[in-house]
C-alpha positions, 0 to 999 in steps of 0.5 A: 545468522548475522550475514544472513540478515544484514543480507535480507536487509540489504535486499529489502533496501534495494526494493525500497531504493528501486522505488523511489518516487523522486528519481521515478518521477525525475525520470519521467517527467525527462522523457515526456515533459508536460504540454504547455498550457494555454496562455494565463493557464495554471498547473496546480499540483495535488501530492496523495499518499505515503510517498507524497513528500518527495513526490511533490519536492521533485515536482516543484523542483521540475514544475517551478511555475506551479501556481498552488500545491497541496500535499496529503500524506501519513504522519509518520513521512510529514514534513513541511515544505516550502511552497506547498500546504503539507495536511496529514490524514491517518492510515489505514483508517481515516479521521477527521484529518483525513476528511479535512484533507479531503475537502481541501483536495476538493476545494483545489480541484473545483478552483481550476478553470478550463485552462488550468492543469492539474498534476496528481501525484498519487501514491499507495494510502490515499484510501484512508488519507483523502476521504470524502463521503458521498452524500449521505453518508458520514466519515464514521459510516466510512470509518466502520466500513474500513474496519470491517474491510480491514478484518474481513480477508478481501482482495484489495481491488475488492475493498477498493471497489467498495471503497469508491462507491462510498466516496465523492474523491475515489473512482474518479471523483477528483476528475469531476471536481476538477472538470473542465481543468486537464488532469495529469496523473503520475502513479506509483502502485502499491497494487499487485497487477497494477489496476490504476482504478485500485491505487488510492482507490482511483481518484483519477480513473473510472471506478472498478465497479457498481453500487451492486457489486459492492453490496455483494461483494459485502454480503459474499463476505458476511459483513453486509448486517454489519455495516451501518444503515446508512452505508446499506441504504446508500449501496441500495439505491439505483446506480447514478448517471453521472456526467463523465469527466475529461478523460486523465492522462494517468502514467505508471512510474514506479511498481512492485514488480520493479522493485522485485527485479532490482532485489534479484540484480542486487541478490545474483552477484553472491546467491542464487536467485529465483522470483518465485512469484510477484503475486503473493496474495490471499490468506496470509496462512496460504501464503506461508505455505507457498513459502515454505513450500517453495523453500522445501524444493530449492537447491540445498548446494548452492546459496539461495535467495527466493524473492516474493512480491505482493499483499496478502490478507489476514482475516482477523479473528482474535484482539492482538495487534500486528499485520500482515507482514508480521503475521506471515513471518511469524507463520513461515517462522512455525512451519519452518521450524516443524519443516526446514532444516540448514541455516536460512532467514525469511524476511517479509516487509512493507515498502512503506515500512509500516505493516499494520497500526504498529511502529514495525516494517515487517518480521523475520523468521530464523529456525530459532525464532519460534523457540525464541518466543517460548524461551522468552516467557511467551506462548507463540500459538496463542499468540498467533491465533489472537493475531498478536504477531507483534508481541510474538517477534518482538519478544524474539526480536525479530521484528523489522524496523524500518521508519516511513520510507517515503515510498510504497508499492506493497510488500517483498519478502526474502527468503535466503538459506546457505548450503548443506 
């Protein structure tokens, strides 16, 4: 299995290396350079999200007249830089660094005049990096939403929705603290499908919804009781009229679906290979079968490789400790072993290189895998059915160890298997 994994691996690195924030931003920013401002006119730089660093060293290094710059990213990818205040808030959820980044993120904004500029650099976190809560509410009420949302199984566009309606930054928010200052925004999703409104939770567009449709989208979900009072009282209320900001120029330079073509080119000189989809998304458990699925029908005489993109969703039913795209290798790992035969390997990973509050990437999935945990004093069902994916393929060793990557749009999986 040692070629089959260095060869996961490597596929992994290329949907990272396609990501790049600083060669995507480079590249954009050489196509259509910014506007000149007015004379005495500022450009002030904001960086939000994982891959806030290095967006930020390239901006400063293509916009070297920026008057001020704010970066606000995870502590896994912090670093300091020179010209520019470097705040951590926490993921994936916030505290009260978050909330102080947060303010800062405001106090910036509110500080531009009529012919300033503010260039956002927005990347996959922010949510729970910048927070500020809308009036009435406190960084705990959002702390105990966020928890809820993280367990509850919704769609991200879902959680961000509510998210927004719970916020004075996302959902355009930065907009109107910046008001009347232009805003220029260049975005790397970690969304599937690419709705701007959802990445980082929109801080720069108009929000995805209403305050009704995040208080059903809460009750849908049967944790509506759960949230706190002032979290209900507040999404009760009548929908405000608020005054709309100067319209942003929000520009898309780098996504999921680039990262899945460059793991095909780098997969097609030695194997076969197919994008079965770039929307693995919804329940984790579903997902596995897709997977296995997908692999059950694959050509058997040729080396394959099955290339998925995307984020699902756990609904969190026990107290272990994991995410996503360990709990899919894990599951792909149980149904494999029950259905596939011939040597293969399955690998599921965040870009970011952290799934979940673990110090994991992701998980890999062989035919030994399941045993493995057996083998090693461990019960891999109940394991799974506490949501404790982590312990699982750490005793097997299958757990994928990347460290923060500096980037972030979602999730790929591979999933490579040699002829009979």
């Amino acid at each position: 299995m040692t070629g089959l994994l260095t060869t996961a691996k490597a596929l992994f690195q290329a949907a990272v290396d396609r990501a790049d924030p600083a060669k995507a931003l480079r590249a954009q920013l050489a196509s259509s350079p910014l506007s000149p401002l007015p004379e005495g006119g500022r450009n002030v730089l904001l960086a939000v999200g994982k891959a806030a660093i290095p967006m930020m060293r390239e901006a400063l290094a293509l916009i070297p007249d920026a008057d001020q710059s704010l970066v606000i990213t995870n502590p896994e990818n912090y670093t300091e830089i020179s010209g520019a205040t470097v705040l951590c808030g926490s993921h994936p959820v916030p505290d009260e660094k978050s909330a102080a980044a947060g303010q800062a993120a405001i106090e910036l904004a509110r500080s531009l005049g009529p012919d300033d500029r503010l260039v956002a650099l927005i990347s996959g976190g922010g949510s729970a990096l910048m927070v500020a809560p809308a009036p009435g509410l406190t960084l705990a009420d959002k702390a105990a939403v966020n928890k809820l949302l993280l367990a509850s199984g919704l769609e991200i566009n879902e959680m961000n929705l509510i998210r927004q309606q719970l916020s004075d930054t996302k959902g355009g928010g930065m907009l109107r603290h910046a008001a009347p200052a232009r805003v220029q925004a260049y975005i790397l999703s970690d969304v599937i499908g690419d709705d701007l409104r959802a990445i980082a939770s929109g801080p720069t567009v108009a929000p995805i919804g209403t305050r009704a449709q995040a208080r059903e989208i809460l009750q849908r979900a049967g944790i509506w009781d759960s949230a706190p009072n002032a979290v209900r009282t507040h999404l009760s209320m009548a929908e405000e009229v608020k005054e709309t900001p100067p319209p942003a120029v929000n520009t898309l330079i780098g996504s999921n679906r680039h990262s899945l073509k460059a793991m095909m080119a780098a997969a097609a000189e030695y194997w076969s290979p197919k994008l079965v989809s770039h929307r693995l998304v919804g329940d984790v458990a579903e997902a596995a079968e897709t997977v296995v699925k997908a692999a059950e029908t694959a050509p058997k005489d040729k080396p394959v490789a099955l290339i998925f993109g995307g984020e699902t969703t756990v609904q969190l039913r026990g107290t272990g400790l994991g995410g996503r795209n360990q709990e899919l290798a894990l599951r792909v790992a149980k149904l494999g072993a029950e259905r596939l035969g011939g040597d293969w390997l399955f690998l599921s990973g965040g870009t970011d290189g952290r799934d979940g509050p673990t110090d994991a990437a992701g998980g890999i999935a062989t035919p030994a895998t399941w045993q493995a945990i057996r083998t090693a004093g461990q019960d891999p069902d109940a394991l799974l059915a506490n949501n404790d994916s982590h312990a699982a393929l750490k005793a097997a060793d299958a757990l994928l160890i990347t460290g923060g990557t500096g980037t972030n749009v979602a999730d790929v999986q591979v999933f490579l298997r040699l002829p009979d």
